[in-house]
C-alpha positions in Angstrom: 63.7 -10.1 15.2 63.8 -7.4 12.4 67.5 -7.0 12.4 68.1 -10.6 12.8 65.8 -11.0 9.2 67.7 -7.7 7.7 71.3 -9.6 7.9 69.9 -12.8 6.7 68.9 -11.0 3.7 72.4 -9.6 3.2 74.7 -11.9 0.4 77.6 -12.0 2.3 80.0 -14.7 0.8 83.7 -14.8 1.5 85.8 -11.7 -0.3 82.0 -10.1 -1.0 81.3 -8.4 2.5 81.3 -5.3 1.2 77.2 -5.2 1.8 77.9 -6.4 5.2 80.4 -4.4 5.6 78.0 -1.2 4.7 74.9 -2.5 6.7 76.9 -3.2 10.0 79.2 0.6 9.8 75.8 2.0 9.7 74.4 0.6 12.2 77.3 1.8 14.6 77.0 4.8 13.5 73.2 5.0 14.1 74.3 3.6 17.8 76.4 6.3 18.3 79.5 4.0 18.4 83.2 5.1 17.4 84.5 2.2 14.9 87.2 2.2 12.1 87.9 -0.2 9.6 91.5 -1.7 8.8 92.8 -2.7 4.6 91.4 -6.3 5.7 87.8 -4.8 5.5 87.9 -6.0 9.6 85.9 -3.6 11.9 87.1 -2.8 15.0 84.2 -1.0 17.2 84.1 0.8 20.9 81.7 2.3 22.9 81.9 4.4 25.7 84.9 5.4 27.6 86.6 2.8 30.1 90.0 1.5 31.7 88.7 -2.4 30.2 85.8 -3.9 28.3 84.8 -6.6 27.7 84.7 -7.7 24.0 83.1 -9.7 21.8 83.4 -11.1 18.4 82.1 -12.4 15.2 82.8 -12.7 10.8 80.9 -11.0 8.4 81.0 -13.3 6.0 79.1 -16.6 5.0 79.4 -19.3 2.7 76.4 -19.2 0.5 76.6 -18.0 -2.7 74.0 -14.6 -3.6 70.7 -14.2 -2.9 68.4 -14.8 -6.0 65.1 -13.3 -7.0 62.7 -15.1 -4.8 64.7 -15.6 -1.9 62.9 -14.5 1.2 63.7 -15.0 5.2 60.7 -16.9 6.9 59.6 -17.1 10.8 57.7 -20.4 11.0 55.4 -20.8 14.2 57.7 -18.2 16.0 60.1 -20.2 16.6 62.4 -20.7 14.1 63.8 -18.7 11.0 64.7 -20.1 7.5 65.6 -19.1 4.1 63.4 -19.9 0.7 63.3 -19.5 -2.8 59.5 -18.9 -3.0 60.4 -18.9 -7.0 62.8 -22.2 -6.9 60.9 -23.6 -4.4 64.0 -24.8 -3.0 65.3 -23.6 0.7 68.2 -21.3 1.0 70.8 -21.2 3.4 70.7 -17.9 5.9 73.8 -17.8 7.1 73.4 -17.7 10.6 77.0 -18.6 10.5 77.8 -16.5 11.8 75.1 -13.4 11.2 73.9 -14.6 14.8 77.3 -13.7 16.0 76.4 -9.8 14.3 73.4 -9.7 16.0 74.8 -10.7 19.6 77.5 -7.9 18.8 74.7 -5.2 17.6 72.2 -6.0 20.4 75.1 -5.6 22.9 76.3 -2.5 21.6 72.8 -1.4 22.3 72.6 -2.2 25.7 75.2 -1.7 27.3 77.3 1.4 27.7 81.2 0.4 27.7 81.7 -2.5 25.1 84.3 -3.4 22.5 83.0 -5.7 19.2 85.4 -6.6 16.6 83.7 -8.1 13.0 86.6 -9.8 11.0 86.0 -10.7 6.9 87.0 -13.7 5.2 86.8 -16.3 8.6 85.2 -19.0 6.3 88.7 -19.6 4.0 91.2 -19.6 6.3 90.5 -17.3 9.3 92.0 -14.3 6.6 90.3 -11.4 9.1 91.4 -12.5 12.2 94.8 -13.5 11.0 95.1 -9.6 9.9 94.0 -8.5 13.6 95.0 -5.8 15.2 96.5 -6.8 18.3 96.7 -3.7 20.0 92.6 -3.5 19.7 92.9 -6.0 22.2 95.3 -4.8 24.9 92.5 -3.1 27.1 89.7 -6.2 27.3 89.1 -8.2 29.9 88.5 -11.3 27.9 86.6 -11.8 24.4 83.8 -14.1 23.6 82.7 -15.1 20.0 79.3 -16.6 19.1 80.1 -18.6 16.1 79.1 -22.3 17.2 76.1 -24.0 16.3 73.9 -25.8 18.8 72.8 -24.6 22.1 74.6 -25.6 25.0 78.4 -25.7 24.2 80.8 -23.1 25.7 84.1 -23.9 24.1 87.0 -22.9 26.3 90.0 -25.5 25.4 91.7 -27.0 22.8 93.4 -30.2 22.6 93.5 -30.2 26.1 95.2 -26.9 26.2 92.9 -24.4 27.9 91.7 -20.9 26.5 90.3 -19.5 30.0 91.2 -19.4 33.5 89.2 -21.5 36.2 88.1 -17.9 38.1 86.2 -16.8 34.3 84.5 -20.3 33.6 83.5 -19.6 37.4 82.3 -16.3 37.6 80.5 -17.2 33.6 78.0 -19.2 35.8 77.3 -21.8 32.6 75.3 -24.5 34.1 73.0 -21.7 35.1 72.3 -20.7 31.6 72.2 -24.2 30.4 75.9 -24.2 28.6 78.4 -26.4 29.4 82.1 -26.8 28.2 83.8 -28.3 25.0 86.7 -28.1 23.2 87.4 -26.7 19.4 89.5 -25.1 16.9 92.9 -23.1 18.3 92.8 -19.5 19.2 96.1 -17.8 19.8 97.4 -14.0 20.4 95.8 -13.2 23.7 96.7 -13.2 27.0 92.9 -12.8 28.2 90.4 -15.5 28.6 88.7 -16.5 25.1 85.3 -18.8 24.0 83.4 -19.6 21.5 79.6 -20.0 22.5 76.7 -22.0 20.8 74.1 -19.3 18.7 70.9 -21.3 18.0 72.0 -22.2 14.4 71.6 -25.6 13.1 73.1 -27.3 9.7 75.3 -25.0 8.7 77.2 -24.4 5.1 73.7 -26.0 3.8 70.4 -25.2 2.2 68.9 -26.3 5.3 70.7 -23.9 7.8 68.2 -22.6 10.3 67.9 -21.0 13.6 66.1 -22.0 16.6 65.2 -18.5 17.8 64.7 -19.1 21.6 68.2 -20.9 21.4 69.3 -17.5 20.3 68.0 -15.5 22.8 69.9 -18.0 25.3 72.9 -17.2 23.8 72.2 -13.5 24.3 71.1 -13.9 27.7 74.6 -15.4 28.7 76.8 -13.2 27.1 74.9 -10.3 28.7 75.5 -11.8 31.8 79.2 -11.9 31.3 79.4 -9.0 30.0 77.4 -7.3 33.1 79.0 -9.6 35.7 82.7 -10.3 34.7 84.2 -7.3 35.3 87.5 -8.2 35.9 90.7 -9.3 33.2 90.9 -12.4 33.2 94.3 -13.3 32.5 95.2 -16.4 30.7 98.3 -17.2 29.0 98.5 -19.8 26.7 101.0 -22.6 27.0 102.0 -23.8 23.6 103.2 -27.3 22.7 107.0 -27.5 21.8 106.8 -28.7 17.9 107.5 -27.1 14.6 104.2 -28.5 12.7 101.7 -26.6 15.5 98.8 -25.4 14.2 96.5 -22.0 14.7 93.2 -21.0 14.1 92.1 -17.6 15.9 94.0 -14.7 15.6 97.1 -16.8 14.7 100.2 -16.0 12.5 102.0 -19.3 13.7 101.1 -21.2 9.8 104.6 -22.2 8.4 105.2 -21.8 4.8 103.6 -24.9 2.7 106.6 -25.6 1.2 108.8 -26.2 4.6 109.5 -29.9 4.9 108.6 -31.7 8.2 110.3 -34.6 9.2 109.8 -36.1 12.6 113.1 -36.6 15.0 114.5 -40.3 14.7 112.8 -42.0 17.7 115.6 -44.3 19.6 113.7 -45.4 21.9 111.7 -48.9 21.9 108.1 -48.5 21.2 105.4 -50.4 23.6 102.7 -52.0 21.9 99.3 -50.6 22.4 97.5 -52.8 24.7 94.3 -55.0 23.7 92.4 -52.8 26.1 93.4 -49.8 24.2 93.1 -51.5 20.7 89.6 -52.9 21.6 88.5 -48.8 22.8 89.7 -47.8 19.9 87.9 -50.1 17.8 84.5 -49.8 19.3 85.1 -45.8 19.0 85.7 -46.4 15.3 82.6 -48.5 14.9 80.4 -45.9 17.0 81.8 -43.2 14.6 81.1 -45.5 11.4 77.2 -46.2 12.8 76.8 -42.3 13.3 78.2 -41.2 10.6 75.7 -43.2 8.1 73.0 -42.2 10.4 74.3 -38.6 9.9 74.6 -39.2 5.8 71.2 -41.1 6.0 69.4 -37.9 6.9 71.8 -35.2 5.1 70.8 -36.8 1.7 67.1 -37.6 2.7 66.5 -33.5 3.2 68.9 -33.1 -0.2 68.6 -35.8 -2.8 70.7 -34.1 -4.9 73.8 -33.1 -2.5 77.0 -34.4 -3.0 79.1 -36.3 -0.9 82.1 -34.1 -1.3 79.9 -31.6 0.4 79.1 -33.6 3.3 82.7 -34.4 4.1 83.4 -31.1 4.5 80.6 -30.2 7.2 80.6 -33.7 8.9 84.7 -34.9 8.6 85.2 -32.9 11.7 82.9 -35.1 13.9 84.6 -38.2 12.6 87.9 -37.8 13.3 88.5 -41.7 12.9 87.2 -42.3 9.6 89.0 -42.3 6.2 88.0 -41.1 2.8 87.2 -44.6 1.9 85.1 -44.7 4.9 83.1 -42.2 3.4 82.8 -43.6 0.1 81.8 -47.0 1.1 79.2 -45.1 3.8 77.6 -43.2 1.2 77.4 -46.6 -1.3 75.3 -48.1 1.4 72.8 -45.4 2.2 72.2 -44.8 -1.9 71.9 -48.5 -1.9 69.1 -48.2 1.0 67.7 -45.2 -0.5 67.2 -46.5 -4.0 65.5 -49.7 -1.9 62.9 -47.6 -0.2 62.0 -46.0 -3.1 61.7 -49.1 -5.3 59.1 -50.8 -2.1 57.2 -47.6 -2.1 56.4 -47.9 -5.6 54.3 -51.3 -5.1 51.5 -51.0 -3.5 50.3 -54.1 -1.5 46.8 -54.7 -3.6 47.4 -52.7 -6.8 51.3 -53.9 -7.9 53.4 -51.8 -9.0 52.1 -48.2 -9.0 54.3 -46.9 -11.8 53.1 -49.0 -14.4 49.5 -48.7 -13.9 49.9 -45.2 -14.1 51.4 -45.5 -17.5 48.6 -47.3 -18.3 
């Protein structure tokens, strides 16, 4: 896992790739692989010499801010990898979001013989790289694959409902053999090839505690080699968009309208049905579900940080909980403070001896 640990010591953070940039062009060109890199600072790499390839991407950069004296990668029990300031004795995020994507593309390259790898900048505000694409890269794959997704087992392949692949390359992907199954995600748009997003073994990402799970890892590699050696055909899909001016885009996408268009929804003339109490009591118990997860979720998130802020967890965890409000979150994180400040106050009286604090003092 040496190149793994080299790119988690790389400072990476949105608009400061240029390290990133360096490390990964040189490690092409050690491969042997012809690459060239656009204004954006995107990379755009090809290896051997073939009517298609298959492709696969991933962002060079990261959200953490630069690595401090101290900071050093660690292997614990060979099975998973974190970051720690030895000096601080505080953990450090690695960003294996989405360096495990880099290392999927690098390992590839060294494998296999015709293969096409795209690394796009500045993915973590806004998608900037891949809005910046170069379309034409594209125009001989067969389908591209990106391992940017934490977890282990989710193959994303649809969104909203729309889907990103056809049924013949979620067939001949074989997930349930590799332990992946599908799920759905942000918009990708551009292509008319199959596209997925596939979980990389990293777990809480955009924090201090961000870690990878290394055999999780390997699994991801393990299927993406298989598609790679075993889809060889293009797999065509064209993406059917929804008919509506305020449609949004992730992936590859130049479809954002201007902030300062107004958007006002058509005058609706016909009569509206009521929801039914079914429907209303689904919705409620989906609401409640989301409210109970979510403080379990905030429970733990400020039990490993004491000093996080909430602001912070909304934007990892608001995602999940599509249901919830802002207020939601407020009156979440009152509670758990309120049962966090109680567990400390019981564990500072001990049974037999009172209160431990003061007889300390004493």
């Amino acid at each position: 896992m040496e190149l793994l640990k080299e790119l988690y010591g790389i400072s990476a953070r949105t608009h400061q790739e240029k390290d990133m940039i360096a490390f990964v062009s040189q490690r092409l060109s050690d491969l042997g692989v012809t690459f060239t890199v656009d204004e954006t600072g995107n990379i755009y790499a090809t290896k051997g010499n073939a009517d298609t390839y298959p492709c696969i991407a991933a962002h060079l950069d990261e959200v953490h801010e630069a690595r401090e004296k101290g900071y050093e990668v660690l292997v614990v029990r060979d099975e998973f990898i974190i970051g720690f300031n030895s000096g601080k004795r505080e953990f450090n995020g690695i960003g294996a979001d989405d360096k495990n994507g880099i290392w999927v593309c690098l390992k590839c390259l060294e494998k296999f013989d015709n293969l096409k790898c795209v690394f796009f900048v500045g993915e973590e505000q806004g998608c900037i790289g891949s809005h910046q694409a170069d379309m034409k890269f594209f125009d001989d794959c067969r389908f591209v694959l990106q391992c940017d997704r934490k977890g282990n087992s989710d193959f994303i392949s649809n969104i909203y409902g729309n889907p990103l692949c056809s049924s013949q390359f979620i067939k001949d992907a074989s997930l349930g053999e590799h332990g992946y199954k599908e799920e759905q995600t942000l918009r990708q748009r551009g292509l008319e090839i199959s596209c997925a997003n596939i979980s990389c073994g990293y777990y809480y990402p955009h924090t201090p505690h961000e870690m990878t799970n290394i055999a999780d890892l390997k699994k991801c590699l393990t299927l993406v080699e298989h598609i790679v050696e075993n889809c060889r055909e293009v797999y065509t899909h064209k993406e059917v968009r929804p008919q509506r001016r305020d449609y949004r885009s992730d992936f590859f996408s130049d479809a954002f309208l201007p902030r300062s268009e107004k958007r006002y929804a058509e005058p609706n003339t016909r009569k509206q049905n009521k929801p039914s109490k079914a429907i209303k009591e689904a919705a409620e118990a989906c609401t409640r579900r989301q409210l109970a997860e979510a403080k379990d979720r905030m429970r733990s998130f400020f039990s490993l940080n004491p000093d996080g802020r909430l602001s912070v967890f909304e934007v990892i965890y608001a995602d999940f909980f599509p249901r919830l409000k802002k207020e939601d979150f407020d009156n979440i994180y009152k509670a758990v403070m309120k049962e966090m400040a109680s567990g400390r106050k019981k564990r500072s009286t001990h049974p037999l001896y009172g209160n431990l604090r003061k007889t300390a003092n004493k």
